[in-house]
C-alpha positions in Angstrom: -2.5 -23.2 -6.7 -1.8 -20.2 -8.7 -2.2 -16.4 -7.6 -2.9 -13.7 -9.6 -1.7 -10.6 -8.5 -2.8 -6.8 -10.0 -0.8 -3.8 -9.5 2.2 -6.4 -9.8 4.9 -3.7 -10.6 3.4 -1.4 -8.0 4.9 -1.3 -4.6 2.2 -3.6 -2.8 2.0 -5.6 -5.7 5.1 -6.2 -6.3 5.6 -7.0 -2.5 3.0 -9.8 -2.8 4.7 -11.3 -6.3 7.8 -11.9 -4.1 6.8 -12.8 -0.9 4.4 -15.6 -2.6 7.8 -17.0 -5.3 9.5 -17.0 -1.5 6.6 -19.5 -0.7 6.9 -21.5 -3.4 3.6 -20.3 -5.1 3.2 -19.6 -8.3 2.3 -16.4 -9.4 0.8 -14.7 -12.3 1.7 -11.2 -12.5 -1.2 -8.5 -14.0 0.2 -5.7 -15.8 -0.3 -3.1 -18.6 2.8 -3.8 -20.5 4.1 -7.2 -20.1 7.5 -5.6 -21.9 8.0 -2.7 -19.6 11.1 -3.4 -17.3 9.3 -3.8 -14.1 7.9 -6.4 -15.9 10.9 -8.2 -17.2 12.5 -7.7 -14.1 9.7 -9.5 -12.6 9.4 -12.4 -15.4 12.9 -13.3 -14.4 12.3 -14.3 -10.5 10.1 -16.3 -12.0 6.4 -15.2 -11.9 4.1 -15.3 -15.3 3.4 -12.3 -17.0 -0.2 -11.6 -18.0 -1.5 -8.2 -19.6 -4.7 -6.9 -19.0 -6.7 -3.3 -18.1 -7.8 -3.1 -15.3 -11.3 -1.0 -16.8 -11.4 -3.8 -19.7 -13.7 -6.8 -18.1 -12.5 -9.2 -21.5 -8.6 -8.8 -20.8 -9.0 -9.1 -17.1 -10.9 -12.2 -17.7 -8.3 -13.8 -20.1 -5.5 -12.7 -17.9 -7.5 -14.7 -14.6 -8.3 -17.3 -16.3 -6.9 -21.1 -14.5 -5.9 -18.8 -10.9 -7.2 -19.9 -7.8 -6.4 -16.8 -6.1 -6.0 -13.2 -6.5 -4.4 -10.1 -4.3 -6.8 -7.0 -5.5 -5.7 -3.5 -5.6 -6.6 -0.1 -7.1 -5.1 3.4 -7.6 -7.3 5.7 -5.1 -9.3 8.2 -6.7 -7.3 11.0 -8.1 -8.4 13.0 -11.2 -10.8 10.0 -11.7 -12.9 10.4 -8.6 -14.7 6.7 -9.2 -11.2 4.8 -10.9 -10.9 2.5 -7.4 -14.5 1.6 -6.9 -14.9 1.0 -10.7 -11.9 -1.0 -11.2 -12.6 -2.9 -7.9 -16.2 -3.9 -9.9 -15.0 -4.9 -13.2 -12.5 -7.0 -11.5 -14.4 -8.7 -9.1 -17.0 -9.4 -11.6 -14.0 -10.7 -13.9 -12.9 -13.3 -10.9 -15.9 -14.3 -10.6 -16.6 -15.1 -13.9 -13.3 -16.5 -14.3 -13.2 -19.1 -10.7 -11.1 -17.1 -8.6 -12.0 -18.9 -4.9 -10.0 -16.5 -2.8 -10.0 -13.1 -2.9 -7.3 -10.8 -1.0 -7.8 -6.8 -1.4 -6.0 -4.3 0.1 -7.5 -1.3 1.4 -6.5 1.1 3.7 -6.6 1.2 7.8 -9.8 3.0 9.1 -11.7 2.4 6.4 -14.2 1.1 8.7 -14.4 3.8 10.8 -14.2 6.9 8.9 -17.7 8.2 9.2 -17.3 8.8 13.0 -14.1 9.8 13.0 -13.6 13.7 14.0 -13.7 16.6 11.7 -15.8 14.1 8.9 -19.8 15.7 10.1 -17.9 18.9 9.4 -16.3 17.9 6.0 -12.4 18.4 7.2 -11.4 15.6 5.2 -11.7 14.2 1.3 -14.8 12.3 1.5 -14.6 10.4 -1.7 -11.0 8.9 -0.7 -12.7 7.2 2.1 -16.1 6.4 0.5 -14.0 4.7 -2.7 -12.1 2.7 -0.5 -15.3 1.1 1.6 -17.0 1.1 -1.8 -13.8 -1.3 -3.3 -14.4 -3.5 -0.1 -17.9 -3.5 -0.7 -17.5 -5.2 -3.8 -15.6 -7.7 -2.8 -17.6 -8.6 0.2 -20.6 -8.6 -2.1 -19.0 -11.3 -4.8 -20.0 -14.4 -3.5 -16.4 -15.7 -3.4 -15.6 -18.9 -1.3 -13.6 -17.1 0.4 -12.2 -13.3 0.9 -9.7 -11.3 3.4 -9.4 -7.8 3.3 -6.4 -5.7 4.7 -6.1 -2.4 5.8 -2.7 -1.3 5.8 -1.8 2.1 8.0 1.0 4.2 5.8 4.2 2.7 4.0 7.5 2.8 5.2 8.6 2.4 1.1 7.2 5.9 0.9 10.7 7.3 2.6 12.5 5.6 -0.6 12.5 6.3 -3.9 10.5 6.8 -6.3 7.7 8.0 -3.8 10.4 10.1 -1.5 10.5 12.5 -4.5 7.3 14.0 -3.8 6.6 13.1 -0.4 9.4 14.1 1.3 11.2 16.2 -1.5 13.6 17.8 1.2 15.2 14.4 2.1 17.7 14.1 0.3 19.2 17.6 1.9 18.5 16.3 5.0 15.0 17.8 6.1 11.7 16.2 6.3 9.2 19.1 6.3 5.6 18.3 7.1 1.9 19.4 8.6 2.8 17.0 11.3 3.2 17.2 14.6 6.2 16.7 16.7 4.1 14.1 19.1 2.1 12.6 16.4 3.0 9.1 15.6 3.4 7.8 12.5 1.4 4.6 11.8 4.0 2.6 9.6 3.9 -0.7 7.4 6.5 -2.2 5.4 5.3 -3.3 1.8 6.9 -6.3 2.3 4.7 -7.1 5.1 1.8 -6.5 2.9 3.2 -9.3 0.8 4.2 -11.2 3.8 0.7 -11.7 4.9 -1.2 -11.7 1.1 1.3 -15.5 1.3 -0.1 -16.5 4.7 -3.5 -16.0 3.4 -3.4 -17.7 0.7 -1.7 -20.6 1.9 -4.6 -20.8 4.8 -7.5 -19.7 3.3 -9.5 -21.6 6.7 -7.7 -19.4 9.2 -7.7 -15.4 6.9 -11.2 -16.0 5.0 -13.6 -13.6 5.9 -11.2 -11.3 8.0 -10.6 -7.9 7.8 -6.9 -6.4 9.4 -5.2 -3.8 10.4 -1.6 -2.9 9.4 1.1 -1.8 10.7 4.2 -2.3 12.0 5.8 0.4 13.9 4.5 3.7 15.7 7.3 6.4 15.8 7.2 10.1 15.4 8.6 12.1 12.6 11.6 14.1 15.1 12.5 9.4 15.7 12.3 8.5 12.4 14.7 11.6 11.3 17.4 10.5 14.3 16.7 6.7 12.7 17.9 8.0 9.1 21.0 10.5 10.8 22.0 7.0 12.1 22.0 5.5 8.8 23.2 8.6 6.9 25.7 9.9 9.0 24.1 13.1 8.1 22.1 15.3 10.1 18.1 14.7 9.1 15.8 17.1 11.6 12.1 17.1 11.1 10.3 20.0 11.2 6.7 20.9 11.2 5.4 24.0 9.0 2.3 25.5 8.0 -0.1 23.4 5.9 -0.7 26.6 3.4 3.8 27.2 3.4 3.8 23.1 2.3 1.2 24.0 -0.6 3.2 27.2 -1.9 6.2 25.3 -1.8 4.8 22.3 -4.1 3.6 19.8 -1.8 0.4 17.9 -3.3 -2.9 19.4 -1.1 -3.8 15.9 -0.8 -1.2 14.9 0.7 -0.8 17.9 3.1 -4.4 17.5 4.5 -3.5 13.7 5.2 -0.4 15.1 7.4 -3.3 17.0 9.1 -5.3 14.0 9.3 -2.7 12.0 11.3 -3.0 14.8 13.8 -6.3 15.0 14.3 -7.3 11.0 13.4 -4.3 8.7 12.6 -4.8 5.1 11.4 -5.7 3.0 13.9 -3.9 -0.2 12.9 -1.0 -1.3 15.3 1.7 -4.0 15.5 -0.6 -6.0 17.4 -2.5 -6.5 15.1 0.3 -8.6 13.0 1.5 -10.1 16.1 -1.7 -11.7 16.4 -1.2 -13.3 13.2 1.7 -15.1 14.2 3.9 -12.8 11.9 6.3 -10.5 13.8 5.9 -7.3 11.9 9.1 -5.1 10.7 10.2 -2.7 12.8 11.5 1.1 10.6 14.8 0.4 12.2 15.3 -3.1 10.6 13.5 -1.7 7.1 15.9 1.4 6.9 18.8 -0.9 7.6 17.7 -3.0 4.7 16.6 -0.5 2.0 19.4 2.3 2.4 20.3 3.1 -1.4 16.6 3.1 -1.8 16.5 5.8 0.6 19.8 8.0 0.0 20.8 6.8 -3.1 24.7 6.9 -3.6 24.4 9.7 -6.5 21.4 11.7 -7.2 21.6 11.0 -10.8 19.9 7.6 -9.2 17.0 9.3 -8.6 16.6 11.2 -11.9 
């Protein structure tokens, strides 16, 4: 059996690519460039590279062409308000057409729930992130594969490394995580590698996955834990403080990404380690991440993160 696998030198994707060579799968890796050092870095553990757009139906068809399988993920809307749901069309209609028999996506926890949740009657929160990402489920619920799995995963741990770091916590690196949230709010955390952990365990059992949708996440700890978690690891002082949402905006912070601070206070993702353990895969715990990905995190010299 051989898995395709979009967004390949992404983080999720590239989580998947791995965790399915550790399997013993084959793989064949979707990306823009097939020269571009992500993707000669991963042509060397051993995947095959295949380039394709994710907006061009004919490349994406050439490119899926002899997989069984494929792990399906978009960019959320952004300046392109419809590139997740239009992407998620074109390449479902391109499995299709091409024999794909399993389908995993990824999504995002709560998609299910959004419409109830509180503040959305009154219009708190970005409607079209959460309408594009049930719309991208829709159409692969709506394919008529043999067989699909959808998961939601709750927010990345990789987001407290580099490259993402940079402009989600841009203070890190001088030992302050400054954010909309809340002292007591929890954060709802999954390690990428997780993501790729159980894209493998799908695939390899189709019988016991197909048809599921599931939550994500593999740790719950609040920001003021998390910064005594990276002192520990650091050996430098890292507090956590909260600050207005309008003082993160003036000071560069994405206003996307601000009201999604404000959104775990109110909302949250409701995905939990549970969830995993239920699975039979014991989720990874911040602790045992950060241990593991410390140069991605405080990187010896800044000029690694230039």
């Amino acid at each position: 059996m051989k898995t395709a696998v979009t967004g390949a030198t992404g983080t999720q994707g590239g989580a998947v690519v791995r965790a399915l060579l550790a399997s013993g799968k084959a793989v064949r890796a979707i990306v823009r460039d097939r020269h571009s050092p992500a993707s000669m870095a991963l042509k060397r553990i051993g995947a095959e590279i295949a380039e394709a757009d994710l907006d061009d139906a004919d490349s994406l068809h050439i490119a899926l062409r002899g997989a069984d399988a494929l792990f399906s993920v978009q960019l959320a809307p952004g300046v392109d308000p419809d590139i997740e749901r239009r992407q998620a069309r074109i390449l479902m209609d391109a499995a299709r057409g091409a024999g794909i028999r399993h389908v995993v996506h990824s999504s995002v926890s709560n998609t299910g729930a959004f419409d109830n949740m509180a503040g959305w009657a009154e219009g708190r929160w970005e409607r079209n992130y959460w309408e594009s990402k049930r719309d991208a489920e829709d159409h692969v619920r709506h394919a008529d594969f043999p067989t699909y799995s959808i998961l939601r995963p709750a927010f990345m741990m990789d987001n407290f490394a580099i490259p993402k770091a940079q402009w989600m916590f841009p203070d890190l690196f001088e030992g302050k995580i400054l954010t909309a949230i809340e002292p007591e709010t929890p954060m709802v955390l999954i390690a990428a590698e997780d993501i790729g952990r159980v894209v493998a365990a799908a695939i390899v059992d189709p019988d016991r996955f197909g048809g599921r949708t599931i939550e994500l996440a593999g740790d719950l700890l609040t920001l003021p834990r998390i910064a005594s978690i990276l002192t520990e690891l650091k050996g430098m002082m890292v507090r956590a403080r909260t600050l207005d949402p309008a003082t993160l905006v003036e000071r560069g912070q994405h206003a996307g990404w601000v009201q999604s601070q404000q959104w775990m206070n109110v909302v949250n993702y409701p995905a939990r380690p549970a969830d995993m353990e239920a699975l039979g895969i014991a989720p990874t715990r911040f602790t045992d991440w950060v241990a593991r990905h410390a140069d991605q995190i405080f990187p010896p010299s800044r000029n690694d993160i230039s």
